[in-house]
N, C-alpha and C positions, 0 to 999 in steps of 0.2 A: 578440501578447502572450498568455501565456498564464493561463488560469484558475488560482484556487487553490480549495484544495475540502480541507474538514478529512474523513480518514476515520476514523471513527466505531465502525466493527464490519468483522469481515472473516469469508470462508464456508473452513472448512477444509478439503484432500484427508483420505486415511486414510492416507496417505506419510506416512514417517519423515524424509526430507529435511527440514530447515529450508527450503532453496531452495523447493521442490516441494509446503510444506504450506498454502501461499496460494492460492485458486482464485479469491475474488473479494473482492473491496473493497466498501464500502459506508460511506453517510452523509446527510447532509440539505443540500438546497438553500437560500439564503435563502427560499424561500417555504415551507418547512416541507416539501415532499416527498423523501420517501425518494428513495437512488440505489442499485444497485449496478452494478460494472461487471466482468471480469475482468482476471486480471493481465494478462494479456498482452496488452488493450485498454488496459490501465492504462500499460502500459512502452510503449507506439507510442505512446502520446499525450503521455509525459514528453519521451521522444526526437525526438518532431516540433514539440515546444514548444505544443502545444496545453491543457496542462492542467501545472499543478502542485499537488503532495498533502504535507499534514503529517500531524503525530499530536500533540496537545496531553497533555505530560505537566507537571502540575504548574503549569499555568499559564501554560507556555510552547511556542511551536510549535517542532515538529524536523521538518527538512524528510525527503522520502521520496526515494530516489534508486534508478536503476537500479545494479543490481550483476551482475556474472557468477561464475559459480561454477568451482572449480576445474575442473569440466567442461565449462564453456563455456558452459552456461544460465544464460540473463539473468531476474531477477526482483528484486523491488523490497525496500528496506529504508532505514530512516531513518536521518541522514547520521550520528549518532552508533552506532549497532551495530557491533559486529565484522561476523566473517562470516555471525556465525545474526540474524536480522531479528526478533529478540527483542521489540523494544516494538509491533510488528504483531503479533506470534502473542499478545502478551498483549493484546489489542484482545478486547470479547465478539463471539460469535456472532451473524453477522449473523440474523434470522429470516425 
C-alpha cells in the first residue's frame, strides 16, 4: 500500500520546459521533519506503488500523477493540470 505525503515546496531547473523545470519535491513528515526527494525518484516510487503525492489547494487535496510529454519524458503533475504542471510550479521554493 502505498504512502501518501502532501508536497509542500519544490526545488526548480533553469529550463524553460514545463516538463523539465521540477528537479525536486519536498515536504514534512508527520513528525515535523523535512523531506526532499527528486522527480525521477519521485515517478519510480508513484509507478511501483510505493508512495503517493498531493498538493492542497484550497483546502482540498489533488492528487499528483505521472505524465509523459509529447516527447516521451515522464514527469509528474496533478490530476487536474493540462499538459504544463502548473499548480507544482506554483508550489514555493523549497530552501
Amino acid at each position: 500500500m502505498a504512502t501518501r505525503h502532501e508536497i509542500k515546496c519544490i526545488k526548480k531547473t533553469n529550463r524553460q520546459s514545463a516538463h523539465d523545470r521540477i528537479e525536486k519535491i519536498g515536504g514534512k513528515n508527520p513528525d515535523g521533519q523535512s523531506w526532499q526527494i527528486a522527480q525521477e525518484e519521485a515517478i519510480a516510487g508513484i509507478e511501483d506503488g510505493r508512495w503517493s503525492f498531493y498538493v492542497n489547494r484550497g483546502g482540498s487535496p489533488i492528487d499528483v500523477i505521472v505524465a509523459t510529454s509529447a516527447l516521451g519524458n515522464k514527469y509528474i503533475k496533478t490530476r487536474n493540470d493540462g499538459e504544463q504542471p502548473n499548480n507544482l510550479l506554483s508550489l514555493p521554493e523549497c530552501l
